[in-house]
TIVEX-174616 format. One record per residue: y, x, z of N, C-alpha, C in turn; residue number from 0. Coordinates in steps of 0.02 Angstrom, whole numbers, plus 32768, in hexadecimal, padded with zeros to 4 digits. Each point is the difference from the previous one (the first is absolute). Layout:
+------+------+------+------+------+------+------+------+------+------+
|  nc2 |  nc1 |  nc3 | cac2 | cac1 | cac3 |  cc2 |  cc1 |  cc3 | resi |
+------+------+------+------+------+------+------+------+------+------+
|    Y |    X |    Z |    Y |    X |    Z |    Y |    X |    Z |  NUM |
...
+------+------+------+------+------+------+------+------+------+------+
***
This chain:
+------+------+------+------+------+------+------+------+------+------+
|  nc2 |  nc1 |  nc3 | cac2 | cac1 | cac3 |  cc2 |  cc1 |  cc3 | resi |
+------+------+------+------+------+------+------+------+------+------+
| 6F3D | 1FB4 | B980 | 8041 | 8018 | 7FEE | 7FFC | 801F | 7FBB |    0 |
| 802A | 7FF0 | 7FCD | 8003 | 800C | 7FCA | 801A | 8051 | 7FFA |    1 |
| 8015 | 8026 | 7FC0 | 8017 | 8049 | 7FF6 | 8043 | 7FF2 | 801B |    2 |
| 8046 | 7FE0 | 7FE9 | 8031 | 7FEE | 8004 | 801E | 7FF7 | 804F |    3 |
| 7FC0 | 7FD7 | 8028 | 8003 | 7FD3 | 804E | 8003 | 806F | 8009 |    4 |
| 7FCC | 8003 | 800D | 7FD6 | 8058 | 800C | 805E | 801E | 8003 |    5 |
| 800F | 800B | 7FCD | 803D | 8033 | 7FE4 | 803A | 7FED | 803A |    6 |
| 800F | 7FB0 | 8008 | 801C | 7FFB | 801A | 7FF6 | 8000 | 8059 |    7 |
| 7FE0 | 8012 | 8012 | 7FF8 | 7FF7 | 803E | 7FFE | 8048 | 8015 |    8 |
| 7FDB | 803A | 7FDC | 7FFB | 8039 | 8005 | 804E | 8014 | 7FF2 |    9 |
| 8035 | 7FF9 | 7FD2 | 803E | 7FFB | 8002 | 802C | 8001 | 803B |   10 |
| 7FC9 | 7FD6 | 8026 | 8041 | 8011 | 805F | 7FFA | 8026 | 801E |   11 |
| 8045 | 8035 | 800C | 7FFF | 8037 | 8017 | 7FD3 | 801C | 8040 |   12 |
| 8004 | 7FE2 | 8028 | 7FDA | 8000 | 8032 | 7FAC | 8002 | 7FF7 |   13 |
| 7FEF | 7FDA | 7FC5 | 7FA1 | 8006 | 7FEC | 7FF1 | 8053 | 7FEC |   14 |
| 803E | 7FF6 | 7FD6 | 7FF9 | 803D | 7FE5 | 7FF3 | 803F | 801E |   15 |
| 8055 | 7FF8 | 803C | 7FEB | 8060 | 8049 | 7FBA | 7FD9 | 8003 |   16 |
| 7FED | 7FD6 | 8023 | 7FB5 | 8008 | 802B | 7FCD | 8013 | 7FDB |   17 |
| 8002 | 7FF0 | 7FCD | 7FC6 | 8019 | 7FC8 | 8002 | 8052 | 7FED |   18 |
| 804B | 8016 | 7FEE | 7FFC | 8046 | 8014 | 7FFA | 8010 | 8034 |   19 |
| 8009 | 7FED | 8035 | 7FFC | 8028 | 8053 | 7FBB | 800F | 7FF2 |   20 |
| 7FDA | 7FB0 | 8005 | 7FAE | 800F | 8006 | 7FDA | 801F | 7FCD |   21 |
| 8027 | 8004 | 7FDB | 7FCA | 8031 | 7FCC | 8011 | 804D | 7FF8 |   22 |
| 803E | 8019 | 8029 | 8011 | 804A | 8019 | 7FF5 | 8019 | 802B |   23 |
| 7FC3 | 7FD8 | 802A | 7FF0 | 800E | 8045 | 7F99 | 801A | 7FE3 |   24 |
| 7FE6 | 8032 | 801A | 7FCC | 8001 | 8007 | 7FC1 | 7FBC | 7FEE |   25 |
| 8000 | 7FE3 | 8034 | 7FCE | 7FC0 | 7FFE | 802E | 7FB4 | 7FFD |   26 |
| 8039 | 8012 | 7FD9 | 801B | 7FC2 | 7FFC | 7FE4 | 7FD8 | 7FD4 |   27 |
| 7FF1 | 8016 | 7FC6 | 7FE5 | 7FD9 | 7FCC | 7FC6 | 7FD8 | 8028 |   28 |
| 7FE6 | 8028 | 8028 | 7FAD | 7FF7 | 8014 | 8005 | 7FB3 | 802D |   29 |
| 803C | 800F | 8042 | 801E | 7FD2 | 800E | 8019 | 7FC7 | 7FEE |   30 |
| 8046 | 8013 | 7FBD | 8006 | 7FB5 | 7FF0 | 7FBD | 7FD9 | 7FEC |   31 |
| 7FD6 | 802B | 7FD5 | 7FD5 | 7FCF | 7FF0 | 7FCF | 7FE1 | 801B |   32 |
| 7FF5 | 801D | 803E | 7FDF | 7FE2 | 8038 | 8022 | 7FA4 | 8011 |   33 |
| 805A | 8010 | 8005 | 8008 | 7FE4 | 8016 | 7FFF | 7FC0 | 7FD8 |   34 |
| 7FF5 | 8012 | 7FB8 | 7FF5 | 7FCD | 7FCE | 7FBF | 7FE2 | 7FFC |   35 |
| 7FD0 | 8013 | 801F | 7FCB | 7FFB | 8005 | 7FF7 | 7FAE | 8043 |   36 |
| 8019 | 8027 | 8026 | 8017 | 7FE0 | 8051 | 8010 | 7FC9 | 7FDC |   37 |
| 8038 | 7FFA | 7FDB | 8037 | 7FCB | 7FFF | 7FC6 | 7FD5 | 7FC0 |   38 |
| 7FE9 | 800F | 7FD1 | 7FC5 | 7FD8 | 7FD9 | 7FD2 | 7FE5 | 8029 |   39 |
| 7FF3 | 801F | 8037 | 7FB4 | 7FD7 | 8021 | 8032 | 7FC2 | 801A |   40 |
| 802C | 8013 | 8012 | 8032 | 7FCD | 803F | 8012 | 7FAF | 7FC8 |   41 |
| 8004 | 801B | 7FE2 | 8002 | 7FCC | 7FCA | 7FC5 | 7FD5 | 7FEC |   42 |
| 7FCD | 801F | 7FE8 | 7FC1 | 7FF8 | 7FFA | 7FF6 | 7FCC | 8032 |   43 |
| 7FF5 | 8016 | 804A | 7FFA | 7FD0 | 8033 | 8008 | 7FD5 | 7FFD |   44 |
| 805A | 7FF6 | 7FEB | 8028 | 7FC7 | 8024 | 7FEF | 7FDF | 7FBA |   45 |
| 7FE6 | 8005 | 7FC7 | 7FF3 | 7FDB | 7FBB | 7FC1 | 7FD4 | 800F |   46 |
| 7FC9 | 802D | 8039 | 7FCE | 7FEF | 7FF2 | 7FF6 | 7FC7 | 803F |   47 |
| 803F | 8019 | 8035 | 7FFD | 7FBA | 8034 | 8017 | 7FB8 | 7FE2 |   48 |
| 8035 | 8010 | 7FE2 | 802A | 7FC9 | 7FC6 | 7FC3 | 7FD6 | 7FE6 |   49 |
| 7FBB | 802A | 7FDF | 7FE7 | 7FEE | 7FB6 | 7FC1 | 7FCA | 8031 |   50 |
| 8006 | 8011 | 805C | 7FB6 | 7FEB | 8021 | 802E | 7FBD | 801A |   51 |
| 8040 | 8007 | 800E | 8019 | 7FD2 | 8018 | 8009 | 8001 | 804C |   52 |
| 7FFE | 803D | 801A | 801F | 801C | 8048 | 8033 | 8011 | 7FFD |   53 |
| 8020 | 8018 | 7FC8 | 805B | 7FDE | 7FF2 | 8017 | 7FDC | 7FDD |   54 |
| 802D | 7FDE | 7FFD | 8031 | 7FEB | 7FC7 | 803E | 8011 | 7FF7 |   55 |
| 7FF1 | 802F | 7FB2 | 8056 | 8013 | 7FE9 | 8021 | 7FD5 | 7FEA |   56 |
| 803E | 7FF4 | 8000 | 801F | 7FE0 | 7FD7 | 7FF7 | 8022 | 7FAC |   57 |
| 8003 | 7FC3 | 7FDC | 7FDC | 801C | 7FAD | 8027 | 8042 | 7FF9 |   58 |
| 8048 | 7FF5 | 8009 | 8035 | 804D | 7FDE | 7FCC | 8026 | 801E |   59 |
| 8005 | 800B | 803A | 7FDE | 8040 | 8038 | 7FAA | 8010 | 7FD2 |   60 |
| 7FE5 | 7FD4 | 7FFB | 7FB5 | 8013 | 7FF0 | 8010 | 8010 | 7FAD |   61 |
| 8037 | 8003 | 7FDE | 7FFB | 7FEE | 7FC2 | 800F | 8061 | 7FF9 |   62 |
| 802C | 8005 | 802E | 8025 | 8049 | 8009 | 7FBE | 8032 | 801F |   63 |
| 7FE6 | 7FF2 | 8023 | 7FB5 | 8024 | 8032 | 7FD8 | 8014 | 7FD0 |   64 |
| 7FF5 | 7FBA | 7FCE | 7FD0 | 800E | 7FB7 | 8009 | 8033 | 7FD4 |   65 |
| 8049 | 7FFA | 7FDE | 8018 | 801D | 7FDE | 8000 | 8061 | 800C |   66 |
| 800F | 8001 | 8056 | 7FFF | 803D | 801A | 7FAF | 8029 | 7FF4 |   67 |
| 7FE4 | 7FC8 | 800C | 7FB2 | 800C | 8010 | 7FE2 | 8029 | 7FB5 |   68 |
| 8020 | 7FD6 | 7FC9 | 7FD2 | 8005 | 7FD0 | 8022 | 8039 | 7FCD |   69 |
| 8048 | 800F | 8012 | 8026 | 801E | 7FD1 | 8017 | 8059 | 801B |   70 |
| 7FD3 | 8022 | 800D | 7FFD | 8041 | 8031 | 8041 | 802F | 7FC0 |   71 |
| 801F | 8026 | 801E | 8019 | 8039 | 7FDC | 7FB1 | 8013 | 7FBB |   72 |
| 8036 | 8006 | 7FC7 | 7FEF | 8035 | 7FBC | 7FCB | 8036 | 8023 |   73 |
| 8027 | 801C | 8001 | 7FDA | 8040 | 801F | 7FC2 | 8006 | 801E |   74 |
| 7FE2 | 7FA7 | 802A | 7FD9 | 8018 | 802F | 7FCE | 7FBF | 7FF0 |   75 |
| 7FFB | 7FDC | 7FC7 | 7FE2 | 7FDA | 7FD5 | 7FB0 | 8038 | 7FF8 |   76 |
| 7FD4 | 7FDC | 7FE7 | 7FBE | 801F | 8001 | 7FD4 | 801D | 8039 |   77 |
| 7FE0 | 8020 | 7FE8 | 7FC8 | 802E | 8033 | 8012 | 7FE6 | 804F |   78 |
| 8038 | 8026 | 8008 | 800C | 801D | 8035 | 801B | 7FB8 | 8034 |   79 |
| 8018 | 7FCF | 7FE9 | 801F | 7FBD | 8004 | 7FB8 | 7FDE | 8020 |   80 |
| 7FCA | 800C | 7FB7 | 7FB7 | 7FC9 | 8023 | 7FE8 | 8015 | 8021 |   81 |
| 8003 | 8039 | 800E | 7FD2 | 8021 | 8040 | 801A | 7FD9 | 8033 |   82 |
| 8047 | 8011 | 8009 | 803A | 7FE1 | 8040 | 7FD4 | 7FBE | 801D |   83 |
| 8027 | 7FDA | 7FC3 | 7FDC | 7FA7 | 8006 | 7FD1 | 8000 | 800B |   84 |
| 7FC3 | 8038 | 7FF0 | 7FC6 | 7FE1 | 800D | 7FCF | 8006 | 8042 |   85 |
| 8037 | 8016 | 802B | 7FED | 801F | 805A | 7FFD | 7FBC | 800E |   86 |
+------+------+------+------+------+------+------+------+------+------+
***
């Protein structure tokens, strides 16, 4: 996702409360990012069943899985990102 794709999607009202809810709560931050964590491996998986051939996406679907896979939030690019991937 490009800066522009980013702006706009964070733009819907609704991304927006949940992102403040969870980040005005104690261990929300700690949470969402868990759950970003969760939601990267889940991907990961289903890329890496795609890539063995124990699934088949349709191209859009694997083209979108990829894209998710490889393009993490600004913020969470580096260090902290390769460690993730590299469990």
């Amino acid at each position: 996702m490009n800066g522009v794709a980013d702006r706009e999607v964070m733009a819907a009202p609704h991304l927006e409360s949940l992102l403040r809810r969870a980040l005005s709560t104690e261990q929300g931050g700690t949470q969402f990012l868990a759950a970003y964590e969760r939601q990267a491996r889940a991907l990961d998986a289903v890329w890496e069943a795609h890539r063995r051939g124990a699934v088949h996406l349709p191209q859009a679907v694997a083209d979108k899985v990829e894209e998710a896979r490889t393009t993490p939030p600004r913020f969470l690019r580096g260090g902290t990102m390769d460690t993730i991937r590299a469990r």
